[in-house]
DRENDO-1510 file (C-alpha; in Angstrom, 1 decimal, always signed):
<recs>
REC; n; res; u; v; w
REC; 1; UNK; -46.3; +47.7; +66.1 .
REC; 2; UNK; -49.8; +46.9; +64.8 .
REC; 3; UNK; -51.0; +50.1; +66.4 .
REC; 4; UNK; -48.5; +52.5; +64.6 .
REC; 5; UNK; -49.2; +50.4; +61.7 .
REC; 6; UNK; -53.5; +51.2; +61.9 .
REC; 7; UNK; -52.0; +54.6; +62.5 .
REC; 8; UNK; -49.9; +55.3; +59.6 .
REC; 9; UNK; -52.8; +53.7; +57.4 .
REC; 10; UNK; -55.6; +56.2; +59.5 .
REC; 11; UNK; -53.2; +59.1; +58.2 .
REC; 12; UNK; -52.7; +57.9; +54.7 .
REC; 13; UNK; -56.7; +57.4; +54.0 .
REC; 14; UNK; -56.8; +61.0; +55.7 .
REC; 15; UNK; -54.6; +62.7; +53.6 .
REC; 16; UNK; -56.4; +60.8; +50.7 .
REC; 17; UNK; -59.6; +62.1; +51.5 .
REC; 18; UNK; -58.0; +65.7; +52.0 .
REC; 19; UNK; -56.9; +65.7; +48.3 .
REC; 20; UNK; -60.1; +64.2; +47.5 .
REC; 21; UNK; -62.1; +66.9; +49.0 .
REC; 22; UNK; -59.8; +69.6; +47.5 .
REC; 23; UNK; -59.9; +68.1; +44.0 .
REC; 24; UNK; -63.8; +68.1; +44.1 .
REC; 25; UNK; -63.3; +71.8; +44.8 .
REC; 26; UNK; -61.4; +72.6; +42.1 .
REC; 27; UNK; -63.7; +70.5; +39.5 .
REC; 28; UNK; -66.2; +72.6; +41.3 .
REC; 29; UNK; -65.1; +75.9; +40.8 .
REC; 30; UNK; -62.3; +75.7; +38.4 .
REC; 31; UNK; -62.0; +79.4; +37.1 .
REC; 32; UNK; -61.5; +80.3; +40.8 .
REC; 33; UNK; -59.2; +77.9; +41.2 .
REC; 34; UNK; -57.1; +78.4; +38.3 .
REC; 35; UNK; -55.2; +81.7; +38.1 .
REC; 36; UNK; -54.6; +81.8; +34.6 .
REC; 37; UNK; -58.3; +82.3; +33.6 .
REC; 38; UNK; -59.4; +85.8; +33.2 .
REC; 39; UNK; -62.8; +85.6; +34.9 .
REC; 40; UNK; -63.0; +89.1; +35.0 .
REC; 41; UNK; -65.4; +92.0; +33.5 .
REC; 42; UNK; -66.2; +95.4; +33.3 .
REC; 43; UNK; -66.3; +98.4; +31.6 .
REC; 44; UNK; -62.4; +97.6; +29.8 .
REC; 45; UNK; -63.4; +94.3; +28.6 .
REC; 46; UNK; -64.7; +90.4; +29.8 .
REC; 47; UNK; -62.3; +87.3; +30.0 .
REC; 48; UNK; -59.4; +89.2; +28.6 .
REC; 49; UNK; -61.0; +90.2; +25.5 .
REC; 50; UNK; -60.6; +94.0; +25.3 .
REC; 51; UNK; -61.7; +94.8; +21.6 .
REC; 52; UNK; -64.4; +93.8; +18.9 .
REC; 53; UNK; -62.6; +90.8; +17.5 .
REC; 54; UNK; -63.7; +88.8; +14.9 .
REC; 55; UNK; -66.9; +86.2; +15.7 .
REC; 56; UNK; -64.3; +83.5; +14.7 .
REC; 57; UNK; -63.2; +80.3; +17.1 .
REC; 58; UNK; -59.5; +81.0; +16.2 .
REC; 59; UNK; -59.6; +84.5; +16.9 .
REC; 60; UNK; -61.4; +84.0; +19.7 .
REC; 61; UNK; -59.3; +80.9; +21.2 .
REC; 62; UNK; -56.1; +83.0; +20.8 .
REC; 63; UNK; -57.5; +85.7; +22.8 .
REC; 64; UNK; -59.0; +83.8; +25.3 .
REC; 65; UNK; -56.7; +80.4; +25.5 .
REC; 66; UNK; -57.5; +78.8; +28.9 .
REC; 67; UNK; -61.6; +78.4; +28.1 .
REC; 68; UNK; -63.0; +76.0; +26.4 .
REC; 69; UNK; -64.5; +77.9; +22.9 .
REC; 70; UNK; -67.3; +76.8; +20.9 .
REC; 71; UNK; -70.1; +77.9; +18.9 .
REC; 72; UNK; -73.7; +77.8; +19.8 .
REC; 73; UNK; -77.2; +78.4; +17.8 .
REC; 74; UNK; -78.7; +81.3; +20.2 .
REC; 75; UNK; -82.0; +83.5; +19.6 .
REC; 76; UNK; -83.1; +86.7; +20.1 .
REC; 77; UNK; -87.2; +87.1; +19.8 .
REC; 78; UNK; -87.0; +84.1; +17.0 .
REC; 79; UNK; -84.6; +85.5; +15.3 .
REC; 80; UNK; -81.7; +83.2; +15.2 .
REC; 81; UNK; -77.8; +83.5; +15.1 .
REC; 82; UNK; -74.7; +81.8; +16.3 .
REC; 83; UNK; -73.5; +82.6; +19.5 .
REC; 84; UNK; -70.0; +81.5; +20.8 .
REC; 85; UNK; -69.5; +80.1; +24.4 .
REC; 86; UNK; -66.2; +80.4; +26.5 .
REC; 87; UNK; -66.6; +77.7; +29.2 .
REC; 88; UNK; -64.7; +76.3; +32.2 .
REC; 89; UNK; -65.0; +73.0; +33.8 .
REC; 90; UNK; -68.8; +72.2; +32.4 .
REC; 91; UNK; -69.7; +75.3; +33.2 .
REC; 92; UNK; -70.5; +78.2; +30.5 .
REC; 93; UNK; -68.8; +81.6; +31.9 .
REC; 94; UNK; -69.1; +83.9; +29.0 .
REC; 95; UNK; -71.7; +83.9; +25.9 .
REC; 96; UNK; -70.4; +86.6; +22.8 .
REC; 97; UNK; -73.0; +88.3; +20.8 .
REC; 98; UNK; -72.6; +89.5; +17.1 .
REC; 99; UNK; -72.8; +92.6; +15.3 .
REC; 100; UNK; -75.9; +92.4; +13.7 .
REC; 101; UNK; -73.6; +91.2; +10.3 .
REC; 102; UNK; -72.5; +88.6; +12.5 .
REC; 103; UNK; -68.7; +90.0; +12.1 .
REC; 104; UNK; -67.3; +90.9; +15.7 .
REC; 105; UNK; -68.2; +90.9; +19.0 .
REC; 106; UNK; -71.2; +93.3; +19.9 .
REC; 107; UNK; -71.1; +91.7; +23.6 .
REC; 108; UNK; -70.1; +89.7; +26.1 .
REC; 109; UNK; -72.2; +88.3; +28.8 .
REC; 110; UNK; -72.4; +86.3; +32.2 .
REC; 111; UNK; -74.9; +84.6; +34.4 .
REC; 112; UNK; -72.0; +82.8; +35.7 .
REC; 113; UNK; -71.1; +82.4; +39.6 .
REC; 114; UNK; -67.6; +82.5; +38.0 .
REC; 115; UNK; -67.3; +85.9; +36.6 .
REC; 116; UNK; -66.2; +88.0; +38.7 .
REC; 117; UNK; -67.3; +92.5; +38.1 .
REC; 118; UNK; -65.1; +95.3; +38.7 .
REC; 119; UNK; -65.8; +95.0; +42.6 .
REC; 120; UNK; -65.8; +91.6; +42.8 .
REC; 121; UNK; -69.7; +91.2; +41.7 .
REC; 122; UNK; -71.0; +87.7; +41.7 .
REC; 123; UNK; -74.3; +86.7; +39.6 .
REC; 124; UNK; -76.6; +85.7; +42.4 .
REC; 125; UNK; -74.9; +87.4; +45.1 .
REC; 126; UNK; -74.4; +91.5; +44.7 .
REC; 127; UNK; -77.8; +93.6; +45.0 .
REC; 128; UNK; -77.8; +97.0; +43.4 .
REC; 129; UNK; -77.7; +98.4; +47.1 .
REC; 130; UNK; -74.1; +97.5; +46.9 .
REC; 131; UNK; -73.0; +98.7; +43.3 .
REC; 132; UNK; -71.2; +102.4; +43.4 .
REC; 133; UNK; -73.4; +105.1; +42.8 .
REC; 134; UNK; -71.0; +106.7; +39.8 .
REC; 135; UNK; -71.4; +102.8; +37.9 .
REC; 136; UNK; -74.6; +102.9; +38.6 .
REC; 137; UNK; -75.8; +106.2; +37.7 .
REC; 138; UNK; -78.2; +105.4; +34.8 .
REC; 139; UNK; -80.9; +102.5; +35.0 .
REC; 140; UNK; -83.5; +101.1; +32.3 .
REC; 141; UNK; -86.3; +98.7; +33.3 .
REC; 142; UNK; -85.3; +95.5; +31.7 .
REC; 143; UNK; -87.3; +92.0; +32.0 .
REC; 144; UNK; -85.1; +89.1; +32.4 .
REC; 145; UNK; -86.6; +85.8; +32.0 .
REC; 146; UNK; -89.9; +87.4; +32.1 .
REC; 147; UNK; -89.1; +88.8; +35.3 .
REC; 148; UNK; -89.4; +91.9; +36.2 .
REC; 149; UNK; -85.7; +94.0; +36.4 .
REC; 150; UNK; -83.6; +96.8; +35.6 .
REC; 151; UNK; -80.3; +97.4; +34.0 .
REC; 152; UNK; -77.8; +99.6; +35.1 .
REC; 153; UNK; -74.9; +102.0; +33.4 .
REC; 154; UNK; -72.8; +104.9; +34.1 .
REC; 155; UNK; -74.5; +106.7; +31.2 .
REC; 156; UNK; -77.0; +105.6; +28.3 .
REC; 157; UNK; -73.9; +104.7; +26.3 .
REC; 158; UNK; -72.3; +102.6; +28.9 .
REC; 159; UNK; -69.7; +99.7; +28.1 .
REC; 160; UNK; -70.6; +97.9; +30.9 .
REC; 161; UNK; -73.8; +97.3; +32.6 .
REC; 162; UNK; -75.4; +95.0; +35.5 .
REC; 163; UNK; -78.8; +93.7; +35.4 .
REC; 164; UNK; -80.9; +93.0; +38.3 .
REC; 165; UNK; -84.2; +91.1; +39.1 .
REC; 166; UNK; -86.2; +92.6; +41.6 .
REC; 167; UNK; -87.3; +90.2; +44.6 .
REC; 168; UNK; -89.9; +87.6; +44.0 .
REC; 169; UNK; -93.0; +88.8; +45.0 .
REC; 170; UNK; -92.9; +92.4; +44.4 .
REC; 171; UNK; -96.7; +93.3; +42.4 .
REC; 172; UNK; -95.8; +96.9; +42.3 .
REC; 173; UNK; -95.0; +98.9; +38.8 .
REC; 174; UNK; -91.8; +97.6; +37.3 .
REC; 175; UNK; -92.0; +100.4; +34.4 .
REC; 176; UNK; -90.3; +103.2; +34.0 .
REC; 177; UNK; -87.2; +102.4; +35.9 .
REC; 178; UNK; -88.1; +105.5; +38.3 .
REC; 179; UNK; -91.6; +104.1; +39.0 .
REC; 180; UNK; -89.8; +100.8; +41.1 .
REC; 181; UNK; -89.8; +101.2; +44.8 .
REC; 182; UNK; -86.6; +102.7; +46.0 .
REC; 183; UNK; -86.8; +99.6; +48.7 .
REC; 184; UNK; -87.0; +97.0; +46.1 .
REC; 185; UNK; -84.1; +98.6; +44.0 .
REC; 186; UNK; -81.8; +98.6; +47.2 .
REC; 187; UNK; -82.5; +94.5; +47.4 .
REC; 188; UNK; -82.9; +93.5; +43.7 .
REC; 189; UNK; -80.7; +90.8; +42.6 .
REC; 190; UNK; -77.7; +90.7; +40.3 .
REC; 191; UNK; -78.2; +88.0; +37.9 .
REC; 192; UNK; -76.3; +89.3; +35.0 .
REC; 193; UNK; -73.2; +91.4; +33.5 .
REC; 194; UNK; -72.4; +92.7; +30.4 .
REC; 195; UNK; -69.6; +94.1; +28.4 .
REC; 196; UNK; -70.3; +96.5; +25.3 .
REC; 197; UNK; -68.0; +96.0; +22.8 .
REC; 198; UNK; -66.3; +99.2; +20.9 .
REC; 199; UNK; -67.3; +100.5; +17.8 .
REC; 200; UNK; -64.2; +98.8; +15.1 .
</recs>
């Protein structure tokens, strides 16, 4: 009897720690984990935003409901604004940008794990090698975090674009875009994506 009893409690602190381990995983990566976020982006639109809405919380909030929405002081070369946040868990997914009026959305952006690209692109994970040609097809030299990079469109007027770091080390030229060794392009990094909002 004692035995099936030290049994029956082995199984219960098992199945504990099972839902335990699975609950850390879903505080971990809660967008994933949660089907009704729209962790997507692309060239259509980012976290089910598909238009240049107003920069207000509201509008925002009833376009986006399952994030957490706020608003955030931001800068661009000392030149502040207010930036708005959609976040998940404690983790920021998406940042908006304004017009330069500070009306609508310009942009939406992600360094974000979360966020997922039109083929499945993860921040951190995808190298340009990997990104279709077509989406692709036009490329800027870009410095992120005073790094050297690139970012990448279908064409100069692109609605969505992927930005890459080239791999740490790398002393070569980083400008113009055509001047970075055609190695280095094939492993630079994805480290963020952004959605272009239409013209209103």
């Amino acid at each position: 009897m004692k035995r099936f009893v030290l049994a029956c409690a082995l199984a219960l602190a098992a199945c504990g720690q099972q839902q335990n381990a699975e609950q850390k995983q879903d505080e971990a990566f809660p967008v994933v984990s949660a089907p009704n976020y729209d962790s997507s982006i692309g060239p259509n639109g980012a976290a089910g935003i598909h238009s240049p809405l107003p920069m207000e919380l509201d509008a925002i909030r009833a376009a986006a409901p399952n994030f957490m929405v706020a608003s955030v002081r931001d800068h661009i070369e000392g030149d502040p604004f207010t930036a708005i946040t959609l976040s998940a868990g404690d983790e920021e997914v998406f940042r908006l940008f304004p017009t330069s009026d500070g009306a609508r959305i310009h942009s939406i952006v992600t360094r974000s794990t979360q966020a997922r690209g039109p083929d499945q692109d993860i921040v951190g994970v995808a190298t340009f090698a990997l990104a279709p040609a077509e989406e692709v097809a036009f490329c800027l030299a870009e410095t992120f975090d005073g790094s050297a990079g690139f970012a990448c469109s279908n064409s100069p007027g692109g609605q969505f674009w992927r930005v890459y770091r080239v791999p740490e080390g790398y002393d070569g030229p980083s400008e113009p875009f055509d001047a970075i060794d055609p190695d280095v392009l094939h492993d630079s990094t994805l480290v963020e994506m952004r959605w272009i909002a239409p013209r209103a």
